[in-house]
TORMIVEX-753954 format. One line per field, with one value per residue (C-alpha): residue in one letter; y, x, z. Coordinates in Angstrom, 1 decimal. Example, Ala and Ser with C-alpha at 12.3 -4.5 7.8 and 13.67 -1.06 7.14 Angstrom:
<rs>
zavo = c(A_S) $
Y = c(-4.5_-1.1) $
X = c(12.3_13.7) $
Z = c(7.8_7.1) $
</rs>
This chain:
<rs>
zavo = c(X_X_X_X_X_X_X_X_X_X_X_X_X_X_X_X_X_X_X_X_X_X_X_X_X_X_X_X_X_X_X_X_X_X_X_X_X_X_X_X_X_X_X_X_X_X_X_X_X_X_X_X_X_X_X_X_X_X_X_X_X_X_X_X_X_X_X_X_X_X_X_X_X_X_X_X_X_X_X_X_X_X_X_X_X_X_X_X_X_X_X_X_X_X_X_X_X_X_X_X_X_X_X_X_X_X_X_X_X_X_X_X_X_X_X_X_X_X_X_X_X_X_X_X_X_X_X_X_X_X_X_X_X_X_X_X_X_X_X_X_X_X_X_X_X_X_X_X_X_X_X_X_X_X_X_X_X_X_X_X_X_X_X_X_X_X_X_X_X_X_X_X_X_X_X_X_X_X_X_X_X_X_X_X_X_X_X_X_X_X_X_X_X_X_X_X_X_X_X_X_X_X_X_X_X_X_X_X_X_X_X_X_X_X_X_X_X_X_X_X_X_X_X_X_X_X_X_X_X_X_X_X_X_X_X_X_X_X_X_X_X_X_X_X_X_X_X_X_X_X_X_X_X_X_X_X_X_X_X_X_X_X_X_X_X_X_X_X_X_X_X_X_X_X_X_X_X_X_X_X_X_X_X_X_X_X_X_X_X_X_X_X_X_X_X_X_X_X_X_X_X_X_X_X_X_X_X_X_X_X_X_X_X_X_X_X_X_X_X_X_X_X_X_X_X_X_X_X_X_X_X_X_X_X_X_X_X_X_X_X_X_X_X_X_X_X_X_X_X_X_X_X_X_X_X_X_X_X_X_X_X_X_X_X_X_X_X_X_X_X_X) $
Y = c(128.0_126.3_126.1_126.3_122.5_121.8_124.3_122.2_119.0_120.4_121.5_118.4_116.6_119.1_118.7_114.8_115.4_114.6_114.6_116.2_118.7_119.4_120.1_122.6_124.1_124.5_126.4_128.5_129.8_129.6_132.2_134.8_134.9_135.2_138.6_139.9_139.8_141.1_144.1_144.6_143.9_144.4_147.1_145.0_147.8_148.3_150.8_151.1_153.3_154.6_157.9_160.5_161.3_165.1_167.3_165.9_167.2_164.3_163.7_161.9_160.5_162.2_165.2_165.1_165.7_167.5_165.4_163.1_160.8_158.6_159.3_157.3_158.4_158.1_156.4_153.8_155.2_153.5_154.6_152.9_153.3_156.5_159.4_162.9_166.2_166.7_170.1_169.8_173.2_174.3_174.8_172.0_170.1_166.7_164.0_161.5_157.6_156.5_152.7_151.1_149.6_151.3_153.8_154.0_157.1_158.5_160.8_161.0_163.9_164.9_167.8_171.1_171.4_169.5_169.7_169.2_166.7_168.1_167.5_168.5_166.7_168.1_165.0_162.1_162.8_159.5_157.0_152.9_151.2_148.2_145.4_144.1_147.4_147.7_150.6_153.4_155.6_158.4_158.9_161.0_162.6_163.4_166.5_166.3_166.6_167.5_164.7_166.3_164.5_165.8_166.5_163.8_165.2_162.6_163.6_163.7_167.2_168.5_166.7_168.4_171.4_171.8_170.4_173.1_174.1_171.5_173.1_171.6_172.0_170.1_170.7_168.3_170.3_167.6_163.6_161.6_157.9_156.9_154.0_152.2_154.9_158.1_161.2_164.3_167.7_169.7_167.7_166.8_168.4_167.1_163.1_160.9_162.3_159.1_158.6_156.2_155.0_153.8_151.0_148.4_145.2_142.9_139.1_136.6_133.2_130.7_128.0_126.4_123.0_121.8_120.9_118.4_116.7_115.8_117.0_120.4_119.7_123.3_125.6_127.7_130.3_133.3_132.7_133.2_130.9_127.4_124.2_121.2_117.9_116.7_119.3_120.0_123.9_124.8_122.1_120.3_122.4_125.2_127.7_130.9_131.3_134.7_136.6_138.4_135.8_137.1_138.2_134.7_134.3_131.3_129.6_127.3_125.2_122.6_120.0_118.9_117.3_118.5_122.2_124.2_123.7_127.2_129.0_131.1_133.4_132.6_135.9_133.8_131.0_131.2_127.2_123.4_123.5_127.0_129.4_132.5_133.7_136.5_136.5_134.7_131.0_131.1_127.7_124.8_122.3_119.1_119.9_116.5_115.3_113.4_116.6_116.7_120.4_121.4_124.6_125.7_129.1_130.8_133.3_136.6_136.4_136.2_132.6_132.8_132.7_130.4_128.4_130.7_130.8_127.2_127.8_130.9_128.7_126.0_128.8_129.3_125.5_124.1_127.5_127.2_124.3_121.2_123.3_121.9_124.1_122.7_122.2_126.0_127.4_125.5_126.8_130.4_130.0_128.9_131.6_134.7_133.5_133.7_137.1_138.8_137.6_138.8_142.1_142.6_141.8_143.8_146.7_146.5_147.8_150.4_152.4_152.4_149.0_149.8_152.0_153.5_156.7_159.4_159.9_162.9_165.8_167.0_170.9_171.3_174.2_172.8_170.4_172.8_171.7_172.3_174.4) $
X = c(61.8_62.7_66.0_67.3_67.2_63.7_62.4_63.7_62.6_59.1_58.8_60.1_57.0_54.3_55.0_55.7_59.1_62.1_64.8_67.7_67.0_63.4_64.8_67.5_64.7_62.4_65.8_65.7_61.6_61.8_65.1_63.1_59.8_62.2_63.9_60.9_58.8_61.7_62.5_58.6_57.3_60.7_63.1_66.1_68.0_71.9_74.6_78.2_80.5_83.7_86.0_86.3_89.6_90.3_93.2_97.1_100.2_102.3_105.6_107.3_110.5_111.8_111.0_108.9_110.0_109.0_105.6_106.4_102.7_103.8_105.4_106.1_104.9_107.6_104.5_101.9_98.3_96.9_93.1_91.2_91.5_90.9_90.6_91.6_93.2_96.6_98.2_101.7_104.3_104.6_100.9_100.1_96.6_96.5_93.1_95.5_94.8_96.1_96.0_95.4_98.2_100.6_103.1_102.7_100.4_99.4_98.0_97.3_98.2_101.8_103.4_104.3_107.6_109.4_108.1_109.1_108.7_105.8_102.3_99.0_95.7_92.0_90.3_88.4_85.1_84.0_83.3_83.2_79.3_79.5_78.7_75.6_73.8_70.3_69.1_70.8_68.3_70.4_74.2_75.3_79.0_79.4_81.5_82.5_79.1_77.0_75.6_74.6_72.7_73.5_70.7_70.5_71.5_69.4_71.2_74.5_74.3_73.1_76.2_78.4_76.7_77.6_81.1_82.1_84.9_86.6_85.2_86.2_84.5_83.8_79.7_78.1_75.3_75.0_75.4_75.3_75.3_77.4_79.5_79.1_80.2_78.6_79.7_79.8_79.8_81.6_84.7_85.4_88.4_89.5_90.0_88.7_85.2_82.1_80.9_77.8_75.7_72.2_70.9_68.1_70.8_70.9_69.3_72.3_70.6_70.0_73.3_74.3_72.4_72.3_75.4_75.7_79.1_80.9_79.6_79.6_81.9_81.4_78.9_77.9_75.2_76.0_78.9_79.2_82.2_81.1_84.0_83.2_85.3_85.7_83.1_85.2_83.3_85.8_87.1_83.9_81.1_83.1_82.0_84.4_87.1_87.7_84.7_81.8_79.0_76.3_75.1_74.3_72.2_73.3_72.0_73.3_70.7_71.7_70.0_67.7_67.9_71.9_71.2_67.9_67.1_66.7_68.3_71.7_72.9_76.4_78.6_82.2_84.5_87.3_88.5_87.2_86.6_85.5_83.1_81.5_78.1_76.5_74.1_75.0_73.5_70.2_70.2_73.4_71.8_73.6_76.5_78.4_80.9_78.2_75.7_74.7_74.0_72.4_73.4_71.4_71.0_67.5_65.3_65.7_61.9_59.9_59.5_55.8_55.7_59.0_56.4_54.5_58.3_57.6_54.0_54.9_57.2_54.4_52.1_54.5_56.0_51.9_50.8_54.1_56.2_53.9_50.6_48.0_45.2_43.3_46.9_47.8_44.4_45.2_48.2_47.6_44.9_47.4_49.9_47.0_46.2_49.5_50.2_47.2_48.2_51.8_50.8_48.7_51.9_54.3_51.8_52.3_55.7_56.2_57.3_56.2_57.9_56.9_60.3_58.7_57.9_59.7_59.7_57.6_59.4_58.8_59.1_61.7_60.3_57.0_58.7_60.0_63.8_65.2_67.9) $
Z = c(117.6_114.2_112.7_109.3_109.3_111.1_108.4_105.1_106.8_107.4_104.1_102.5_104.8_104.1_99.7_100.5_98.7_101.2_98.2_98.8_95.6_97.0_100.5_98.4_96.5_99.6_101.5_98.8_98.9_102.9_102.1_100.2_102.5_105.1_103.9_102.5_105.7_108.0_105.5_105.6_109.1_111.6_112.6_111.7_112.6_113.0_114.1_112.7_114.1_112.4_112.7_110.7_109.0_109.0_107.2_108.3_108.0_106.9_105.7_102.3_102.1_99.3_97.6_94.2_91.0_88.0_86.6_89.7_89.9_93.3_96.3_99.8_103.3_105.9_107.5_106.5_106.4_108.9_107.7_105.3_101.7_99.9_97.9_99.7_98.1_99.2_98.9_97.9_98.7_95.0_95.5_93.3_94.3_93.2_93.8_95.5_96.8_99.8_100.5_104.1_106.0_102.8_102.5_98.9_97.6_94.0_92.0_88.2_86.7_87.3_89.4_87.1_89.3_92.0_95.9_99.3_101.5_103.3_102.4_103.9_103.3_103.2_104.6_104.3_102.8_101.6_103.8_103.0_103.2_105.3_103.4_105.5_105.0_103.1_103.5_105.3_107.6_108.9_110.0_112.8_113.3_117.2_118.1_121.7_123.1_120.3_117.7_114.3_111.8_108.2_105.8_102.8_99.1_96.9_93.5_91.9_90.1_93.8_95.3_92.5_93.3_96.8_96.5_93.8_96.4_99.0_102.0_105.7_108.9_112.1_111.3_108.6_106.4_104.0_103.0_99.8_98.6_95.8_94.5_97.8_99.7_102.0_101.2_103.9_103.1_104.5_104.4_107.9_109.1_112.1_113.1_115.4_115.7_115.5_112.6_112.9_110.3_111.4_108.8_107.8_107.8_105.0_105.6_105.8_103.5_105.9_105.2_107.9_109.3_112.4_114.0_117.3_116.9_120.2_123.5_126.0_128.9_130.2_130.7_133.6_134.9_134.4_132.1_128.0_127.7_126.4_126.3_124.5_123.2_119.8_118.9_116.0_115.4_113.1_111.0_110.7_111.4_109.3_111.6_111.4_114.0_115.7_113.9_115.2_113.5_115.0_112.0_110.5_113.5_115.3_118.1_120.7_122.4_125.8_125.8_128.9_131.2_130.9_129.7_130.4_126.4_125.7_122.3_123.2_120.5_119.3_119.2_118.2_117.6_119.4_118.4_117.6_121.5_122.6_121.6_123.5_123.7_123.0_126.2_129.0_130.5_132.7_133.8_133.8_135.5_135.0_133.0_132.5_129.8_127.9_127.7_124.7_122.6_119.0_116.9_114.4_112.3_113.4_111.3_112.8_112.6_115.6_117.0_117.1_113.3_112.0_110.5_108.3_106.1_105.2_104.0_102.3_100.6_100.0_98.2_95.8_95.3_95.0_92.3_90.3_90.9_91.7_90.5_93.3_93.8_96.8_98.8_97.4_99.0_102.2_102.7_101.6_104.5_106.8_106.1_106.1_108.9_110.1_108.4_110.7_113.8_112.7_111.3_115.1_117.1_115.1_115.3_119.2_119.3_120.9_117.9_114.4_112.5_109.4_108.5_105.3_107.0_108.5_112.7_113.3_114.0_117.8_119.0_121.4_122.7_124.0_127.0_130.2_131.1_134.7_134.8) $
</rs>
């Protein structure tokens, strides 16, 4: 397995240019073979989960006036931040933004008399993207037992269409992708019910170098927890504290004869000292306070083929960069032959990686089922 770091040095050996501007340049070619031939050959696939917010009854803290635009909850929204209709009791319907962890709501066209106190929403019906999503594959909302997976609306005069009348219901028909945000219809009406999003994730840039500062003073079989001393994870190594970074892909290797020397993903940070992994140890064989550890950011590229990224990288630096023809033919030899051996093994999956096509659709009604 080759790190972020291993990978710049390599290249900087393989075009004899170990300056600190060639290394930078060669981090930046090894980033872009890296996300294309994950997006291309791997099923970098993610969930997300989030609840749906249905229709409430809530409550304002004083009544609205005539051409009133704001108003305060007696409660802060506690969702996140949106757009819902919100029926007011002089039958007034106002487009209104709540704001997470706010009281505060508003609207922009004012009220044609006063109100009461009482409000009712419709619901929730666009939901934020996460940020690290691609390419979105399907969502599904769960109702108690049942998971439905709406039908995608691929245009927005289809998705104005439908929506010509705010219509709730537990059942999704239809979603939509807009503005950075996924749009059910109909508007779920009731709260709580899983929302999950199943997506292509994005490829975090490889950015982080190899890190051994200070040593592991803990680390057993079986465990996740790690302990080290004057590892300094967080104020040197600038690793973040408390945060899921798994997606950045970083591993923490042991060292033999101390450690068993094989990668562990990192899942946090908890301080300079601590951090937890994702998967726990096999072997601790000779933990001591001098062991001595490495982490480093990984592709999420198979380890058989780290080093195809560098003479991807190589092709393009020798035909555009440094224009070498015989070194650009030997490398582009290197890396087809790499490109066949991973085309074979990502074939062998057990389902189809390329994502381009659709699963084929399988009749229920030709499998018998006990009763």
């Amino acid at each position: 397995m080759k790190t972020y770091t291993t990978l710049q040095n390599l290249f900087g050996s393989l075009s004899q240019n170990n300056s600190s501007a060639n290394l930078a340049l060669g981090g930046q070619l090894i980033n872009d073979q890296h996300r294309y031939l994950i997006q291309r050959y791997f099923d970098n696939e993610r969930s997300f989960i989030t609840s749906t917010v249905g229709g409430q009854s809530l409550t304002l803290t004083g009544a609205p006036a005539l051409n009133a635009t704001s108003a305060t909850l007696t409660a802060v929204w506690a969702y996140p931040t949106c757009t819902q209709l919100v029926n007011f009791s002089n039958t007034n319907q106002r487009s209104t933004l709540f704001t997470y962890n706010s009281a505060a709501i508003s609207w922009s066209v004012g009220l044609t008399s006063s109100a009461t106190t009482a409000i009712t929403t419709v619901g929730v019906q666009d939901y934020n993207i996460p940020a690290n999503i691609s390419k979105i594959k399907n969502d599904t909302i769960s109702v108690g037992q049942l998971k439905y997976q709406p039908t995608p609306i691929m245009t927005r005069q289809e998705w104005d269409l439908v929506n010509f009348l705010p219509y709730t219901s537990d059942i999704p028909n239809y979603f939509f992708i807009y503005n950075g945000k996924l749009g059910i219809f109909p508007i779920p009406s009731t709260t709580g019910n899983p929302l999950q999003f199943n997506y292509k994730t994005r490829i975090p840039d490889f950015s982080f170098s190899d890190y051994s500062t200070g040593n592991v003073t803990t680390a057993t079989a079986g465990s996740v927890a790690i302990t080290g001393t004057a590892t300094n994870w967080s104020s040197s190594g600038a690793y973040p504290l408390n945060t899921d970074v798994s997606f950045y892909n970083l591993y923490l290797r042991i060292d033999p004869p101390y450690g068993d020397g094989i990668w562990y993903p990192i899942s946090t940070f908890q301080s300079n000292t601590a951090l937890t992994l994702a998967l726990p140890l096999v072997n601790a064989p000779n933990i001591t306070g001098s062991t001595t550890y490495t982490i480093g950011q990984l592709p999420v590229l198979s380890e058989d083929f780290h080093d195809m990224l560098v003479y991807g990288a190589l092709k393009t630096y020798f035909s555009t960069i440094v224009k070498d023809t015989d070194k650009y033919k030997e490398f582009d030899a290197m890396y087809k032959d790499r490109l066949v051996a991973l085309e074979e093994y990502a074939g062998t999956k057990s389902v189809n990686v390329d994502l381009g096509a659709e699963p084929a659709q399988v009749n229920p009604n030709l499998f018998l089922y006990a009763n």
